[in-house]
C-alpha positions in Angstrom: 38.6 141.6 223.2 36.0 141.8 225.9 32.8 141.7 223.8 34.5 138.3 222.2 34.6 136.6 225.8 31.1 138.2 226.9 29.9 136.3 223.4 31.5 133.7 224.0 29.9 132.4 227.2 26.5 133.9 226.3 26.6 131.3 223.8 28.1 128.8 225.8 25.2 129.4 228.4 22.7 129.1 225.6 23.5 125.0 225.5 25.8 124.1 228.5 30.7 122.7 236.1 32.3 120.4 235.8 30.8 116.6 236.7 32.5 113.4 236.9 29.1 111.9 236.6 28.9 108.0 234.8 25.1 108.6 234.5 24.1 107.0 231.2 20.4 107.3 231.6 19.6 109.6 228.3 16.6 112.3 229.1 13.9 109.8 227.5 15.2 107.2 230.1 16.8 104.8 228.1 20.9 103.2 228.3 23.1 105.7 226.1 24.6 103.3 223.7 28.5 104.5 224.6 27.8 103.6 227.8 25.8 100.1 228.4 27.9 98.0 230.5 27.7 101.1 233.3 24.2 100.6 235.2 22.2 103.6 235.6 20.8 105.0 238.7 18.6 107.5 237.7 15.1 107.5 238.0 13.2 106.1 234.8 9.8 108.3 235.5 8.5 111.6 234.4 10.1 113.5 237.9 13.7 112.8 235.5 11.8 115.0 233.0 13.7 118.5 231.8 10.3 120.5 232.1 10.7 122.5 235.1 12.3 125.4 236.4 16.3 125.2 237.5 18.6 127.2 239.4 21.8 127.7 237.7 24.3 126.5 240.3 27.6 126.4 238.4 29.0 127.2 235.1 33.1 126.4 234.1 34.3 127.1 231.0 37.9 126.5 228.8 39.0 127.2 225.7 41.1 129.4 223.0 40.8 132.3 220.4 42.9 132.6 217.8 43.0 136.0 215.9 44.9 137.1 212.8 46.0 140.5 212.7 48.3 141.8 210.0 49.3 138.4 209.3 50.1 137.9 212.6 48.4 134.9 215.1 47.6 135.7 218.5 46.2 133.1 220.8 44.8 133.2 223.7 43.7 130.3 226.5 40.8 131.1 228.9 39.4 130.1 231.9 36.1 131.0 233.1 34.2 130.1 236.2 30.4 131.6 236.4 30.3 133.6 239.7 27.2 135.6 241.7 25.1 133.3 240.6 21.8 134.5 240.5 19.9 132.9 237.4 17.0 130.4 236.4 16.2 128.5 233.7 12.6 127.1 233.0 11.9 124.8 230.3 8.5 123.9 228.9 6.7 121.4 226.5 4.1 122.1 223.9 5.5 124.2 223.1 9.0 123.3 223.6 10.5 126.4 224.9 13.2 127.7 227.1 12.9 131.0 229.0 15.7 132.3 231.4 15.8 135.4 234.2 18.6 137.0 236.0 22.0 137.1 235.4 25.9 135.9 236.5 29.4 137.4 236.0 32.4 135.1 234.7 35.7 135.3 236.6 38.1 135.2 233.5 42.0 134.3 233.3 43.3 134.9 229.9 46.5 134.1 229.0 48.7 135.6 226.0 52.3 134.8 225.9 52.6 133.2 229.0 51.0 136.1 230.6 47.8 135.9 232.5 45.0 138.3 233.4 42.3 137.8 235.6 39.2 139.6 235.4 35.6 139.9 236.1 32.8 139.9 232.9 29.6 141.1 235.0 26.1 141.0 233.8 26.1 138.5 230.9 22.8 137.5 229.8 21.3 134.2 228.9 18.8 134.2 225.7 15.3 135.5 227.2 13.5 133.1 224.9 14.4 130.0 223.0 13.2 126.5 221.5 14.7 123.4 222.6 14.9 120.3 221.2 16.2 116.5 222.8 17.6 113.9 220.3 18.7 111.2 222.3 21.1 112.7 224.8 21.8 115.8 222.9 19.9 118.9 223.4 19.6 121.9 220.5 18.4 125.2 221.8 17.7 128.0 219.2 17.0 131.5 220.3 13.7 133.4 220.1 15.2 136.5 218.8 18.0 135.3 216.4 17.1 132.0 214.7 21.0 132.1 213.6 22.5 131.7 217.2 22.0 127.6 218.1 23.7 125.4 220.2 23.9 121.7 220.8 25.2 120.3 224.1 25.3 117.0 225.7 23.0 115.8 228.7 25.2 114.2 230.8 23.2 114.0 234.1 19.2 114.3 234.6 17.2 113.3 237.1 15.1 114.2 239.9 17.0 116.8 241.4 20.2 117.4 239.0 20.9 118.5 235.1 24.2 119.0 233.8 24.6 119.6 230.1 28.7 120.2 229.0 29.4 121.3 225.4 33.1 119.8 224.3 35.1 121.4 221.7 33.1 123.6 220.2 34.4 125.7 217.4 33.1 128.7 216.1 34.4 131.7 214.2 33.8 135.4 215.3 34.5 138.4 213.3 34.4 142.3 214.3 35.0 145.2 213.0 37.0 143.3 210.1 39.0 141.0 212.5 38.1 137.3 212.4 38.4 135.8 216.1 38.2 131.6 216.0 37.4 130.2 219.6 37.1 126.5 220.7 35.7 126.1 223.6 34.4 123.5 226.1 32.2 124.1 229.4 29.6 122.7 231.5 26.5 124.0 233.2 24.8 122.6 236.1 21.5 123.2 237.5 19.1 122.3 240.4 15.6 121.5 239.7 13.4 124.5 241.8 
């Protein structure tokens, strides 16, 4: 079940600490709709702009797998909270890409039948290249090497210093070796402009 989790937050990395932000200044600047009657206090210039390098300071992740074996459901609640941090993220315009170095380990509670298990995922890997892509508050990021693997997260928080982008309920099916895994997950990245 290990190489499920290790997926799983390699693609949660790909578009995703928790942040009790209210920002509702969208990456171009302007009010997000859901949110007018909040003011904004982020800055409206182009130091708010993604295109920089970032330091990865926290990642946190939940969610659960379900997996059908012999007609029979398991399921399976995680927690995971990215530890030895030690990862960068630099994003550039024309052309839009993302690039990434280093690498993080995920301290990982599962729980299966009210029994938990904590453990520690070391080494996982963000995508080395990528396109990215901002639609209003949402940004897509689609891997260099495997135009199949995409993900779409929310920008919650950008601005001169801070960029936090959480992914909620995301749903996605995994099969191996003949046994189809189905994971919903939700989880948050934050990072510090370098």
């Amino acid at each position: 079940m290990k190489p499920i989790f290790m997926l799983l937050f390699a693609i949660i990395m790909i578009s995703c600490s928790d942040d009790d932000s209210t920002d509702t200044t969208d990456p171009m600047g302007e009010e997000s709709p859901g949110n007018m009657d909040q003011p904004s206090d982020e800055m409206n210039d182009d130091s708010s702009s993604i295109i920089d390098m970032w330091e990865v300071t926290s990642i946190n992740a939940t969610g659960t797998s379900t997996v059908e074996i012999s007609g029979q459901t398991i399921q399976t609640d995680f927690v995971g909270e990215g530890i030895d941090l030690n990862y960068t993220v630099n994003f550039t315009e024309q052309p839009n890409e993302v690039t990434s170095d280093g690498d993080y380990n995920i301290e990982l509670t599962t729980t299966v039948a009210g029994q938990s298990i904590t453990e520690t995922i070391p080494g996982i890997l963000f995508i080395d290249s990528g396109n990215w892509v901002i639609d209003g508050d949402q940004i897509t990021i689609t891997s260099s090497d495997n135009d199949m693997l995409e993900s779409t997260g929310t920008i919650t928080t950008l601005n001169e210093t801070s960029l936090v982008i959480e992914i909620t309920d995301t749903e996605f099916v995994i099969e191996q070796q003949g046994i189809e895994t189905t994971a919903t997950v939700s989880a948050a990245v934050s990072l510090e402009r370098l």
